[in-house]
N, CA and C atoms of all chains as a GROMACS GRO file, in nm:
protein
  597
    1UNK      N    1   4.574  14.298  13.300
    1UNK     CA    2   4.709  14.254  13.340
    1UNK      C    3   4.706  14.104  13.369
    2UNK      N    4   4.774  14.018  13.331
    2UNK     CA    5   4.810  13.890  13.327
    2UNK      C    6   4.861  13.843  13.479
    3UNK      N    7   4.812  13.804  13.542
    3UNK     CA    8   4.891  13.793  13.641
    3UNK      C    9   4.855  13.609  13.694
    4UNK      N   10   4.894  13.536  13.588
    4UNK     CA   11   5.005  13.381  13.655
    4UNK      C   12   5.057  13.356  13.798
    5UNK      N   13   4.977  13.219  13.842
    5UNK     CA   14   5.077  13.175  13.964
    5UNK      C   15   5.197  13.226  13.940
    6UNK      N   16   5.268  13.168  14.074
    6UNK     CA   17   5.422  13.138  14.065
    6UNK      C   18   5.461  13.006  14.019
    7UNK      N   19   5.421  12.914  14.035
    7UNK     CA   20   5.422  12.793  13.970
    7UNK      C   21   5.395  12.805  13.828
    8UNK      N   22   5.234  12.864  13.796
    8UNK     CA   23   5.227  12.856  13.663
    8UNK      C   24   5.334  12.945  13.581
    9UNK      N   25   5.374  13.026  13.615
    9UNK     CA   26   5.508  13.139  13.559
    9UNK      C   27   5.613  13.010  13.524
   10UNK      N   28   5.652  12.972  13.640
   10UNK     CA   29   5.758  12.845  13.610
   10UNK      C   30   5.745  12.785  13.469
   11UNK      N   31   5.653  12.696  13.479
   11UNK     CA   32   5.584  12.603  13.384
   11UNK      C   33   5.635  12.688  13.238
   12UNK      N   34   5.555  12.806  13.253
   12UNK     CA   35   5.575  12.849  13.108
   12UNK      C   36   5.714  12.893  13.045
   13UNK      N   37   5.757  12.948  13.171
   13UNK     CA   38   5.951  12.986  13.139
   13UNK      C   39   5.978  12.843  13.116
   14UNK      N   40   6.012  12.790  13.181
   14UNK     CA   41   6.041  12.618  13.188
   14UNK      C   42   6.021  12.576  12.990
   15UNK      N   43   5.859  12.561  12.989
   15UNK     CA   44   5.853  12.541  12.851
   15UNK      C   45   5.922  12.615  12.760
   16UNK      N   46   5.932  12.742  12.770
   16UNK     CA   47   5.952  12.838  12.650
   16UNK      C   48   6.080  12.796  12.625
   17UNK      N   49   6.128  12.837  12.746
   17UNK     CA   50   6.340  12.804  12.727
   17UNK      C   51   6.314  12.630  12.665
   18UNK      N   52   6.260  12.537  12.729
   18UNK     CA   53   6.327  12.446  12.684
   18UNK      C   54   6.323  12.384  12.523
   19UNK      N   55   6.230  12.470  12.449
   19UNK     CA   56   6.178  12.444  12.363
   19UNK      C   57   6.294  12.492  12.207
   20UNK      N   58   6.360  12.623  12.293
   20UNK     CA   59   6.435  12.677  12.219
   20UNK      C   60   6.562  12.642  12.277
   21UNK      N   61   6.621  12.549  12.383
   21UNK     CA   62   6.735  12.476  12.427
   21UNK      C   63   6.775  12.363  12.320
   22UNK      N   64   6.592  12.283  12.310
   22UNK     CA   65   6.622  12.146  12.278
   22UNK      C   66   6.651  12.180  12.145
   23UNK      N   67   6.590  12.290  12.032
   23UNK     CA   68   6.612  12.292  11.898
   23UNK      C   69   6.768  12.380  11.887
   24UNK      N   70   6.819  12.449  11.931
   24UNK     CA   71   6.916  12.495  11.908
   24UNK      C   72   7.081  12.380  11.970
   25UNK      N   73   7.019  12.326  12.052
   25UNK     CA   74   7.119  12.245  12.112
   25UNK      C   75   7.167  12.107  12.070
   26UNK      N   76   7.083  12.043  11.992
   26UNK     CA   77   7.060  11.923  11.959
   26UNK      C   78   7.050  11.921  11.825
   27UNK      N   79   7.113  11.860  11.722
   27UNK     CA   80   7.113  11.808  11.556
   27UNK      C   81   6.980  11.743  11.511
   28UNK      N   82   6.911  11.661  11.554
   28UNK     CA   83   6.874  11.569  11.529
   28UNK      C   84   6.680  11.561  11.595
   29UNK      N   85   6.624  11.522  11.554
   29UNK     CA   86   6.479  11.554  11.586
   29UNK      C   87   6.447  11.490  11.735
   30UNK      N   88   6.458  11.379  11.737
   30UNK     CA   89   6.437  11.294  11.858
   30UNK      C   90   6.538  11.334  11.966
   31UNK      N   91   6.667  11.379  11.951
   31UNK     CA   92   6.775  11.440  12.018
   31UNK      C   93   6.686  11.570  12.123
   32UNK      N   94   6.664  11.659  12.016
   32UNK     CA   95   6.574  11.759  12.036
   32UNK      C   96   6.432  11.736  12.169
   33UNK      N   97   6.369  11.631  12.132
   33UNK     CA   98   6.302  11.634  12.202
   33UNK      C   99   6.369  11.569  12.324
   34UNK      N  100   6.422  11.484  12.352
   34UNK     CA  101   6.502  11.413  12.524
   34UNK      C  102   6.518  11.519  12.546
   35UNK      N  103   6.621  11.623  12.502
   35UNK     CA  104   6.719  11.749  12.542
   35UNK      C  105   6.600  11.857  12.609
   36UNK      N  106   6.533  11.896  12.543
   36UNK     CA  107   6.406  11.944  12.601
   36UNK      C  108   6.308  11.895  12.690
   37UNK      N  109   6.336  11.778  12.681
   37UNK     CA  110   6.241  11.707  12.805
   37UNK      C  111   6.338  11.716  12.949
   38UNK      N  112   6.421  11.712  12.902
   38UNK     CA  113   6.559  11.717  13.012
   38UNK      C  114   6.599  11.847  13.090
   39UNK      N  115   6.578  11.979  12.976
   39UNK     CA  116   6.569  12.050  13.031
   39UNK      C  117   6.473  12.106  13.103
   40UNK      N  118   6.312  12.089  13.090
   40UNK     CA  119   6.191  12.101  13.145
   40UNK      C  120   6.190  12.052  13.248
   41UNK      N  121   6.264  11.937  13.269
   41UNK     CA  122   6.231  11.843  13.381
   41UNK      C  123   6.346  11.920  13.508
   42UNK      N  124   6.476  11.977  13.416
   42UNK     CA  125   6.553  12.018  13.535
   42UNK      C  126   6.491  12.166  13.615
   43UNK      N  127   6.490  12.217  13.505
   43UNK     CA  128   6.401  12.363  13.514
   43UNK      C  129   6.290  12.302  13.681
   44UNK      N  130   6.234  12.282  13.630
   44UNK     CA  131   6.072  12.254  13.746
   44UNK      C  132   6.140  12.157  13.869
   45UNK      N  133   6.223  12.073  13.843
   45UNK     CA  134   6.291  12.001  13.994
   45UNK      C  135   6.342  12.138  14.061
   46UNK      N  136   6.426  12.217  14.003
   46UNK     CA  137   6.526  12.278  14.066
   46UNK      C  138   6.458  12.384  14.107
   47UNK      N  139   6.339  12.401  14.048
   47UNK     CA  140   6.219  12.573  14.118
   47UNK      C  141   6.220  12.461  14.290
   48UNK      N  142   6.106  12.355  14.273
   48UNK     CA  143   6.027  12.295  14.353
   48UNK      C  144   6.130  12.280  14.481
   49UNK      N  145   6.292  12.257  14.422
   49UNK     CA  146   6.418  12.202  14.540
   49UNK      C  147   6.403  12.335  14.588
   50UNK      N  148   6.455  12.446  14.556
   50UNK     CA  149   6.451  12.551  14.615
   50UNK      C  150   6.326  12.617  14.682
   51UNK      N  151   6.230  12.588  14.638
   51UNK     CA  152   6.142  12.655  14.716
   51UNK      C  153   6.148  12.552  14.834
   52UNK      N  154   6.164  12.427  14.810
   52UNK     CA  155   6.162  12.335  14.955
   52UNK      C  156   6.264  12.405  15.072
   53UNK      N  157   6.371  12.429  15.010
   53UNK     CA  158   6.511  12.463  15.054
   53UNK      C  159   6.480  12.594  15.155
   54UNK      N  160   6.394  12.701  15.079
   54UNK     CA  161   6.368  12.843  15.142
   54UNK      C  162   6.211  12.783  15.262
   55UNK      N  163   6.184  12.674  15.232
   55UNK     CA  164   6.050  12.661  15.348
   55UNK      C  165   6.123  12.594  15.456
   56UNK      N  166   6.266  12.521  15.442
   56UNK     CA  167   6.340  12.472  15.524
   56UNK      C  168   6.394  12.570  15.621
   57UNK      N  169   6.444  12.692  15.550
   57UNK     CA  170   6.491  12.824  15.574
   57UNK      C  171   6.407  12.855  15.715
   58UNK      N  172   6.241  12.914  15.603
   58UNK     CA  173   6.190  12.980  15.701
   58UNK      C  174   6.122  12.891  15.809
   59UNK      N  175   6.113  12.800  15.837
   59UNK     CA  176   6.094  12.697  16.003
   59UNK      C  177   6.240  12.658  16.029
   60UNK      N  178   9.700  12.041   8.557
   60UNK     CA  179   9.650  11.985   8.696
   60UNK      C  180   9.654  12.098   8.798
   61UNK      N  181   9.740  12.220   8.767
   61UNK     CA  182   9.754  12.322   8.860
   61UNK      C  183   9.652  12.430   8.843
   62UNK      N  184   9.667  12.426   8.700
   62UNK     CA  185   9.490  12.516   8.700
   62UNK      C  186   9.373  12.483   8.717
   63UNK      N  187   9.347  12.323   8.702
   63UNK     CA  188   9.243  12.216   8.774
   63UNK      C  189   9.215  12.295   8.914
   64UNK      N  190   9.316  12.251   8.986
   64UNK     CA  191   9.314  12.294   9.160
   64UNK      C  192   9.255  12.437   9.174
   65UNK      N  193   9.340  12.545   9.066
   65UNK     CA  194   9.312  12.689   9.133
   65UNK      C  195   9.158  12.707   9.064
   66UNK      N  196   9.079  12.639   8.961
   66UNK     CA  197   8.978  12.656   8.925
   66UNK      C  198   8.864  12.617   9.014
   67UNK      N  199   8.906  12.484   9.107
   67UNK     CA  200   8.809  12.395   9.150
   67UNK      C  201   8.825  12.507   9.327
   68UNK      N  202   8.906  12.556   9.339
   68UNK     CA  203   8.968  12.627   9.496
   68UNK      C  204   8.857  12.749   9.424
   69UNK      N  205   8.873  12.853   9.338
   69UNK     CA  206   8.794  12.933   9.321
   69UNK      C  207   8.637  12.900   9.298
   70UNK      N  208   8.619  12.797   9.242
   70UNK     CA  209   8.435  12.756   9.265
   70UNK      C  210   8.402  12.764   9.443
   71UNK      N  211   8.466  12.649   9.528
   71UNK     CA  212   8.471  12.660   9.678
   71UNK      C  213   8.472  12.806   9.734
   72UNK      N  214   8.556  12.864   9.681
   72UNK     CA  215   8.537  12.996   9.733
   72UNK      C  216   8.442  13.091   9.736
   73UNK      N  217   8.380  13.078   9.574
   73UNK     CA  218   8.253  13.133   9.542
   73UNK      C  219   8.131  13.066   9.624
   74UNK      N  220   8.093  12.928   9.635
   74UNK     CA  221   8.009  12.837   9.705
   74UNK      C  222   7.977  12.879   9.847
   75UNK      N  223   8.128  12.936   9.927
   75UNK     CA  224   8.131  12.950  10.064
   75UNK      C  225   8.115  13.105  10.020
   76UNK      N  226   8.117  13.176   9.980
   76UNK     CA  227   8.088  13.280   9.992
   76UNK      C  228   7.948  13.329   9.959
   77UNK      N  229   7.853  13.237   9.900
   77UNK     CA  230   7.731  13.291   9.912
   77UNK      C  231   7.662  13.213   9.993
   78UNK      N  232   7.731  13.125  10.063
   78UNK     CA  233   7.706  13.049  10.169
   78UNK      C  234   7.658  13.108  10.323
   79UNK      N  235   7.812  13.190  10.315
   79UNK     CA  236   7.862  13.270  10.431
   79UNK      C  237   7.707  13.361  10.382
   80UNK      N  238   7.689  13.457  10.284
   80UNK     CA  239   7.609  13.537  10.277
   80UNK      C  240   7.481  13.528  10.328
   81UNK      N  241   7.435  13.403  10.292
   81UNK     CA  242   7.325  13.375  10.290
   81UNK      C  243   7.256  13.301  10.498
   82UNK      N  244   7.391  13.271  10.534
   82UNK     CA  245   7.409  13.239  10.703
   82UNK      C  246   7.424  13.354  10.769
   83UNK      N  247   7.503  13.480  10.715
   83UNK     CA  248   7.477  13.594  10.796
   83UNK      C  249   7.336  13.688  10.779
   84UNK      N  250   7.294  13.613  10.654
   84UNK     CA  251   7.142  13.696  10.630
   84UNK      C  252   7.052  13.635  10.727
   85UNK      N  253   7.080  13.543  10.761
   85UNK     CA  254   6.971  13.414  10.821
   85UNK      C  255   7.037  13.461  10.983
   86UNK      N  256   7.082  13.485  11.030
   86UNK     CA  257   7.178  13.582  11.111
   86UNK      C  258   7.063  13.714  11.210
   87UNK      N  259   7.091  13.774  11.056
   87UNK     CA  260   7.055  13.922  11.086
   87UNK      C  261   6.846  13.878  11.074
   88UNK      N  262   6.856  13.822  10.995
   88UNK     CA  263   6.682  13.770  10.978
   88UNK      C  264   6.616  13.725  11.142
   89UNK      N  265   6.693  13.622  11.154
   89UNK     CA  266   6.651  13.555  11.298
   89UNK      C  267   6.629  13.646  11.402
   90UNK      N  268   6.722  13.709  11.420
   90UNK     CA  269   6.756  13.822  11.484
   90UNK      C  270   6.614  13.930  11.507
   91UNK      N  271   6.578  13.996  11.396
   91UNK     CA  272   6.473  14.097  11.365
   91UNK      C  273   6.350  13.994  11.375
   92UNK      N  274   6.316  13.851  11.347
   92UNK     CA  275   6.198  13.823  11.353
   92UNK      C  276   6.214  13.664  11.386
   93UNK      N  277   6.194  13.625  11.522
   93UNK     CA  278   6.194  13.493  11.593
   93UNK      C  279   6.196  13.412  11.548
   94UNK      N  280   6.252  13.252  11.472
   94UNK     CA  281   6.262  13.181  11.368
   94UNK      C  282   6.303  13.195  11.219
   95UNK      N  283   6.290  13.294  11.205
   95UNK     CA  284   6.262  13.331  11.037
   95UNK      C  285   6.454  13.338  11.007
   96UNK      N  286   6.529  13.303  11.074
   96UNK     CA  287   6.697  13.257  10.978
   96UNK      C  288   6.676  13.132  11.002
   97UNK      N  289   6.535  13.036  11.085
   97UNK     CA  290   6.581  12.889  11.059
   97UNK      C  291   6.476  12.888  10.895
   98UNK      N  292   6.397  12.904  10.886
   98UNK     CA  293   6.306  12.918  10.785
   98UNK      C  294   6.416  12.976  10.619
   99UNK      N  295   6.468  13.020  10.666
   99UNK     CA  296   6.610  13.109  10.533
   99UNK      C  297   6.659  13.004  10.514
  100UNK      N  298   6.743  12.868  10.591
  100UNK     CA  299   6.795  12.844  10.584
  100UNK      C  300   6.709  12.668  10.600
  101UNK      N  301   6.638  12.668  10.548
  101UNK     CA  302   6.521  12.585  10.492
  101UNK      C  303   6.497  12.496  10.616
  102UNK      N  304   6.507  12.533  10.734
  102UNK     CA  305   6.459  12.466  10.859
  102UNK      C  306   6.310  12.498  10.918
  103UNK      N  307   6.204  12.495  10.859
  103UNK     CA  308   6.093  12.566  10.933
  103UNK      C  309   5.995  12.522  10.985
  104UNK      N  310   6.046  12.408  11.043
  104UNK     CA  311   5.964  12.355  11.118
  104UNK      C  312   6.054  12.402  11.268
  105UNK      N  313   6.148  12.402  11.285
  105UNK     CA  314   6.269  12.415  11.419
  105UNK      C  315   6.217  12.626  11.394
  106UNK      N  316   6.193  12.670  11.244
  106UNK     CA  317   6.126  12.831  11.307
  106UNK      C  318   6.042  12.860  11.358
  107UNK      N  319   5.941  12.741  11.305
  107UNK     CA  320   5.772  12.776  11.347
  107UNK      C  321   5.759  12.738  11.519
  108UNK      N  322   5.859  12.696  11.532
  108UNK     CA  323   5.847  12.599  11.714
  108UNK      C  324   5.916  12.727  11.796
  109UNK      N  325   6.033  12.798  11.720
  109UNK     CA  326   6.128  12.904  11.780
  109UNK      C  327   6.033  13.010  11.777
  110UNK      N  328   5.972  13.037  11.711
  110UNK     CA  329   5.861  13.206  11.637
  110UNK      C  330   5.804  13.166  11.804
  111UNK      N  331   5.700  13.101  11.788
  111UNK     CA  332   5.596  13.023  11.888
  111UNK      C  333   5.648  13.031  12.016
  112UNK      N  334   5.754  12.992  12.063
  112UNK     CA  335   5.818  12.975  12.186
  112UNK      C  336   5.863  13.126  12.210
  113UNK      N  337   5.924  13.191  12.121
  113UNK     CA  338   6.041  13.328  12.189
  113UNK      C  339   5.863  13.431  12.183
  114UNK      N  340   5.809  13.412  12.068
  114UNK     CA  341   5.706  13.553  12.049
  114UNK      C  342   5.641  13.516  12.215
  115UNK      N  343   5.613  13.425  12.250
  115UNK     CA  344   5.456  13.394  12.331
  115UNK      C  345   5.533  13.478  12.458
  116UNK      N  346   5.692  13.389  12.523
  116UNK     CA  347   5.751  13.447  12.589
  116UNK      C  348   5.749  13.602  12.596
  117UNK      N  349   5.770  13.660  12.466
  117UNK     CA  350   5.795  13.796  12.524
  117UNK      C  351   5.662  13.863  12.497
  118UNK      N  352   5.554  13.857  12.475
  118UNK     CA  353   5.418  13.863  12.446
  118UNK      C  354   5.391  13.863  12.629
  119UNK      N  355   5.435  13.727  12.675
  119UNK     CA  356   5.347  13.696  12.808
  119UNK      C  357   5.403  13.790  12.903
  120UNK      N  358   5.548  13.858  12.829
  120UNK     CA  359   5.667  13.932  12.967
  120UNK      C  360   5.536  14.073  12.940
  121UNK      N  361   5.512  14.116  12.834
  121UNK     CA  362   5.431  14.241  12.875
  121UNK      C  363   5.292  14.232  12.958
  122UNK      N  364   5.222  14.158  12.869
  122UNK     CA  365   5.121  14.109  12.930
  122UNK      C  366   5.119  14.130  13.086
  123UNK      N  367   5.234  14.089  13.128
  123UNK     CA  368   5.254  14.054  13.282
  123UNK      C  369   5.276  14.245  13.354
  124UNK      N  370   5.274  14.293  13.265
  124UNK     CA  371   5.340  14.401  13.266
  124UNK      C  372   5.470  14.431  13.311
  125UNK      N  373   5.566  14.338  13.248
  125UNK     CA  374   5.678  14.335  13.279
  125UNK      C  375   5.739  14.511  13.199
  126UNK      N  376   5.870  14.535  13.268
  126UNK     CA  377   5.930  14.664  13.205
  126UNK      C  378   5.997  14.650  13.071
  127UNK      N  379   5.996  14.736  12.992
  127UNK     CA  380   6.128  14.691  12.903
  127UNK      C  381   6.242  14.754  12.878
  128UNK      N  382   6.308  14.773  12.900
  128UNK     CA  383   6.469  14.861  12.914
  128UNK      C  384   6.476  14.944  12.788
  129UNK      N  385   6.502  15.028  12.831
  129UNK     CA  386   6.583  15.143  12.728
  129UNK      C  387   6.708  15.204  12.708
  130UNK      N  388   6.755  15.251  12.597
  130UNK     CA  389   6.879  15.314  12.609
  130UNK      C  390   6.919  15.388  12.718
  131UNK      N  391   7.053  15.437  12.704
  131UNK     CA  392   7.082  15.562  12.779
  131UNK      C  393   7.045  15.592  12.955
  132UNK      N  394   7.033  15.468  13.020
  132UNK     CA  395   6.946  15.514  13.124
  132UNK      C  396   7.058  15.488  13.201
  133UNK      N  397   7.164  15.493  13.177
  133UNK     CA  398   7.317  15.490  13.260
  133UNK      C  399   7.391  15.432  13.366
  134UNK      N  400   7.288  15.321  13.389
  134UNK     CA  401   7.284  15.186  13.501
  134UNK      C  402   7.317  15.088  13.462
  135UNK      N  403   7.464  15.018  13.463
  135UNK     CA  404   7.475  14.877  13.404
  135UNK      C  405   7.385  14.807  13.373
  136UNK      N  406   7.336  14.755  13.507
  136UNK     CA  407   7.225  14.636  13.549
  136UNK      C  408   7.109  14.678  13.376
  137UNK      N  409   7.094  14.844  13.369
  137UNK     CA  410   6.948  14.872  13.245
  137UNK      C  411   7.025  14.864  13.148
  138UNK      N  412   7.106  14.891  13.120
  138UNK     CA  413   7.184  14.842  12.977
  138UNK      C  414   7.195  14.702  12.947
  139UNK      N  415   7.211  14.609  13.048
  139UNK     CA  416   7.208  14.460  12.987
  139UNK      C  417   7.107  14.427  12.938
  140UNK      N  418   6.995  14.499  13.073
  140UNK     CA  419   6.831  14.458  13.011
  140UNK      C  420   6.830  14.533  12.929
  141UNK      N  421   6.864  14.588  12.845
  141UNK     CA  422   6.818  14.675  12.732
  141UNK      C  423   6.877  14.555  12.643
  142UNK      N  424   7.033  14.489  12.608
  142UNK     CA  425   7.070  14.446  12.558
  142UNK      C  426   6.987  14.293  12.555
  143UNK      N  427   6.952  14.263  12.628
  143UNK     CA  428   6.860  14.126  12.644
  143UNK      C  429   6.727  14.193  12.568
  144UNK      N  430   6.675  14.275  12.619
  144UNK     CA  431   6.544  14.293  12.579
  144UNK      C  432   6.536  14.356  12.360
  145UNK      N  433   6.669  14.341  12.363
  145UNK     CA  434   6.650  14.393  12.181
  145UNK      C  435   6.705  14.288  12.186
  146UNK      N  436   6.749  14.178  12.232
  146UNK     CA  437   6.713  14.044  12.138
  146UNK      C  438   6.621  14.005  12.062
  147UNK      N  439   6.534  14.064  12.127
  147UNK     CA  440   6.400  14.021  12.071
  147UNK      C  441   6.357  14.074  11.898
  148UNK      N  442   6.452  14.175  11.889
  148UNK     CA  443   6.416  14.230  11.762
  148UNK      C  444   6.306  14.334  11.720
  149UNK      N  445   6.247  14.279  11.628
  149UNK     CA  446   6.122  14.375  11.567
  149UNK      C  447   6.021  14.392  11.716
  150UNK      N  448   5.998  14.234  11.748
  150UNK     CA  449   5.903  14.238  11.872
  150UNK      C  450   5.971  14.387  11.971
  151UNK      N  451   6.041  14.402  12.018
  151UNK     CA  452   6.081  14.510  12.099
  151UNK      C  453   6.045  14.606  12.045
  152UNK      N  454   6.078  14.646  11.908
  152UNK     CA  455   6.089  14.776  11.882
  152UNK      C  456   5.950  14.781  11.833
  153UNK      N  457   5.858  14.740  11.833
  153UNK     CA  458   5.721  14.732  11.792
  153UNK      C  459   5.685  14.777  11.957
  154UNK      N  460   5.691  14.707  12.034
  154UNK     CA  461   5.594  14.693  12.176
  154UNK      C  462   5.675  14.831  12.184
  155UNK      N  463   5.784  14.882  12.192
  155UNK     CA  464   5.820  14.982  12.242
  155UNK      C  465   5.752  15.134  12.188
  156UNK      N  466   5.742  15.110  12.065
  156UNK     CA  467   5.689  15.221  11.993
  156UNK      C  468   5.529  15.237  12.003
  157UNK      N  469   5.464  15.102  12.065
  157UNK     CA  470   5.384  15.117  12.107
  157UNK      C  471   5.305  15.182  12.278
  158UNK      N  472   5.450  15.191  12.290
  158UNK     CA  473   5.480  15.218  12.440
  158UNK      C  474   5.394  15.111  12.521
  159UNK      N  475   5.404  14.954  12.482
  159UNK     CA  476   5.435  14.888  12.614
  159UNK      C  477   5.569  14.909  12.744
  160UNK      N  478   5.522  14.855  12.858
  160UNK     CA  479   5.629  14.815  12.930
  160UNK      C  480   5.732  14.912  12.942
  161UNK      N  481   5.677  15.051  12.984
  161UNK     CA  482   5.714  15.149  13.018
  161UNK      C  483   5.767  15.184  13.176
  162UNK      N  484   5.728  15.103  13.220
  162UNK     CA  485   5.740  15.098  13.397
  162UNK      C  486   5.676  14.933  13.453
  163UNK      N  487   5.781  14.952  13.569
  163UNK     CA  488   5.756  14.804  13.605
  163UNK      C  489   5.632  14.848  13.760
  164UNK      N  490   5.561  14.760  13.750
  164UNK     CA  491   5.469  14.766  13.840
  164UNK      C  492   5.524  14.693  13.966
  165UNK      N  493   5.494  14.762  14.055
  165UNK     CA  494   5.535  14.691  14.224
  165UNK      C  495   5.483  14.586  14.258
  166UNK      N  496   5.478  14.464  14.113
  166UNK     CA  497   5.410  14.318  14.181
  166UNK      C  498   5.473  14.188  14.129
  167UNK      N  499   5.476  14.096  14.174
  167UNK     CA  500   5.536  13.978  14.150
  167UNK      C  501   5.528  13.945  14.026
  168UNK      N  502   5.455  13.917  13.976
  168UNK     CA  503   5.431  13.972  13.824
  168UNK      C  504   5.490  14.015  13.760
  169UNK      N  505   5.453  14.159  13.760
  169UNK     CA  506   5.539  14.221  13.649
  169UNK      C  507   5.704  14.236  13.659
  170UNK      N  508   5.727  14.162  13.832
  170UNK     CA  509   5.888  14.133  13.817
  170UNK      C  510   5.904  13.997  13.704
  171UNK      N  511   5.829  13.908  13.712
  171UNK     CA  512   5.846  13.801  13.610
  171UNK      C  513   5.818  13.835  13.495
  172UNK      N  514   5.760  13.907  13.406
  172UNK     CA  515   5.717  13.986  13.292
  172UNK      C  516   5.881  14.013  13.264
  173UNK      N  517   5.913  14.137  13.363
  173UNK     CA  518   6.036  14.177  13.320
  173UNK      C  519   6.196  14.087  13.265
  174UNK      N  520   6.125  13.972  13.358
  174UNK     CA  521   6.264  13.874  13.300
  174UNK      C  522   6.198  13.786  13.188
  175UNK      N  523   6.094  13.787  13.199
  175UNK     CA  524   6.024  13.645  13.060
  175UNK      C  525   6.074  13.766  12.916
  176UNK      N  526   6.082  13.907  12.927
  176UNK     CA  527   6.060  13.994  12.762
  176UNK      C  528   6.269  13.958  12.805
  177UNK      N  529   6.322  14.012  12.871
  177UNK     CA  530   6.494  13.985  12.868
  177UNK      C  531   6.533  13.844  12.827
  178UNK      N  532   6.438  13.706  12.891
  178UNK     CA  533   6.504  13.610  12.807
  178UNK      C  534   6.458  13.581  12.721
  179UNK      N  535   6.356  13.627  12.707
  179UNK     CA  536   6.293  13.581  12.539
  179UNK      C  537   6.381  13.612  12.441
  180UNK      N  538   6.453  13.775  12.478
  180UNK     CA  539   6.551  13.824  12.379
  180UNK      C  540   6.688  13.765  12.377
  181UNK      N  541   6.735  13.684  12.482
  181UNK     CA  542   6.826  13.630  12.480
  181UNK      C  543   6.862  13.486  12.395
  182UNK      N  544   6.722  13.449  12.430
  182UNK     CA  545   6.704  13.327  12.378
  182UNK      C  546   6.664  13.357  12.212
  183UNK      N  547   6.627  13.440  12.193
  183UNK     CA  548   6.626  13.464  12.056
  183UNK      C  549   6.773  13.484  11.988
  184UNK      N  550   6.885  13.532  12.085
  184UNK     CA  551   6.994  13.560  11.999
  184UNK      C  552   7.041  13.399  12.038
  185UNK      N  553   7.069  13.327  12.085
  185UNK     CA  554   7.100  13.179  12.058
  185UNK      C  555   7.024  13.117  11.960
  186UNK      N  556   6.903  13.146  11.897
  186UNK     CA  557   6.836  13.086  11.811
  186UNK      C  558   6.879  13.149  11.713
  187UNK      N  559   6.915  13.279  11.687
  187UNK     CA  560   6.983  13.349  11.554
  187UNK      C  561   7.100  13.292  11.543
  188UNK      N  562   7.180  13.283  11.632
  188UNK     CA  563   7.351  13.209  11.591
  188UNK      C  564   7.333  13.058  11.573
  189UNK      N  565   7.239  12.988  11.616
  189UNK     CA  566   7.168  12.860  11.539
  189UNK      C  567   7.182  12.860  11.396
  190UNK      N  568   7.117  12.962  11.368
  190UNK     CA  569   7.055  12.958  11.253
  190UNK      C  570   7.188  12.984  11.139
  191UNK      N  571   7.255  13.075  11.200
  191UNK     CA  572   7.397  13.132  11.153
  191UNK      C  573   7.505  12.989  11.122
  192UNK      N  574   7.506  12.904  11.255
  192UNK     CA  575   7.566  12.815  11.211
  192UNK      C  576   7.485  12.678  11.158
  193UNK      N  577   7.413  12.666  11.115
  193UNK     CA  578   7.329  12.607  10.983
  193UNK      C  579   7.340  12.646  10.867
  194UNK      N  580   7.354  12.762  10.839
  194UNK     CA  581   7.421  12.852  10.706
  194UNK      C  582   7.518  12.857  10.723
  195UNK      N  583   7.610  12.803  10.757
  195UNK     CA  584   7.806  12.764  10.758
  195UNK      C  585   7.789  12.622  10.714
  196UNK      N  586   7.699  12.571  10.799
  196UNK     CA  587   7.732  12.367  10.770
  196UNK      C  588   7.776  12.394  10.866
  197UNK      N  589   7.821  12.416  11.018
  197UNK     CA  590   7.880  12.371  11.088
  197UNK      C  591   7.746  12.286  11.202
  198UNK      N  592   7.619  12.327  11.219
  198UNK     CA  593   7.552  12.216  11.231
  198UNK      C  594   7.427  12.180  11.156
  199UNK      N  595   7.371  12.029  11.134
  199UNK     CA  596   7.267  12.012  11.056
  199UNK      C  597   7.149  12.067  11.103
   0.00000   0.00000   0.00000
C-alpha cells in the first residue's frame, strides 16, 4: 500500500491537475506552461494557507 | 453563380461533417483511453503529457488504496463518484474487473486515493472535450 505524506499527496495532485489544466486551458505551448506553473503554484500556496489557517484554529 | 454557392456550401458541409466525425471520435477515444483524442486529432505530444498525468493519477488513487465507486449503490454522494471515477475510462473498467479498490481503508490515504482515481476521471473528461474541441477548430 502506497502510503505518501500529506504534503507529498499535495505535490502530486498539484502536479497531475496542473499539467492537464495548463494543456487543456491554454492554445499555445509557452501559454501552457505559465498556466500550469500558475496553477501548481496556486494549488501548494492555498494547501500551506490553510493548513496555517487550521494551526491558527487549533492554538 | 447560384450553383457555384450551393456546390461550394455542399463541399463545407461534407468537410464539417467528417470533421464533426472525426472530433466526436477523438471525443469518445479520449474518453476510453487518457490522451489518445489529442493523438486522433494529431496533437501528441499535449496526449503523451495527458496519458502520463491522468494514468499515474489514477494508478497512484489505487495504489493508495483509494475506493472506486460503483453503480447502483443508491447514495448520491456514490453515484457522482461513480460518475467521476468512469471518467477515467478503460483505466476503471480494467482496475475494476480486476477488482481493485473495492473498499476504502480507514486511513488518510486511502481517503486521498479515493479522490486522486475521481479526479483523475474528471480531469480526463476535460481533456476529452479538449480534444473534441480541436476536432471542431474551435481551439488550436
Amino acid at each position: 500500500m502506497l502510503t505518501p505524506s500529506h504534503f507529498s499527496a499535495v505535490l502530486l495532485f498539484a502536479t497531475f491537475a496542473s499539467v492537464v489544466f495548463g494543456i487543456t486551458q491554454r492554445s499555445t505551448a509557452g501559454a501552457m506552461v505559465k498556466y500550469g506553473l500558475y496553477c501548481f503554484a496556486l494549488f501548494v500556496v492555498a494547501v500551506v494557507g490553510a493548513g496555517w489557517v487550521m494551526w491558527l484554529i487549533r492554538h | 453563380m447560384a450553383s457555384n454557392a450551393q456546390v461550394s456550401a455542399k463541399g463545407g458541409a461534407q468537410s464539417g461533417a467528417v470533421s464533426s466525425n472525426l472530433a466526436y471520435a477523438a471525443l469518445v477515444l479520449g474518453w476510453l483511453v487518457p490522451g489518445a483524442g489529442h493523438v486522433l486529432v494529431k496533437r501528441p505530444f499535449r496526449g503523451l503529457f495527458l496519458f502520463l498525468s491522468i494514468t499515474s493519477m489514477f494508478v497512484l488513487g489505487v495504489a493508495m488504496q483509494g475506493k472506486l465507486y460503483g453503480p447502483n449503490t443508491g447514495e448520491i454522494l456514490n453515484v457522482l463518484g461513480f460518475v467521476g471515477d468512469l471518467g477515467s475510462g478503460l483505466l476503471y473498467i480494467v482496475a475494476k474487473s480486476l477488482d481493485y479498490g473495492h473498499a476504502a481503508v480507514q486511513v488518510a490515504t486511502a481517503d486521498y486515493g479515493t479522490k486522486f482515481a475521481v479526479v483523475a476521471g474528471l480531469l480526463n473528461f476535460i481533456a476529452a472535450i479538449d480534444a473534441h474541441n480541436i476536432g471542431i477548430g474551435r481551439k488550436a
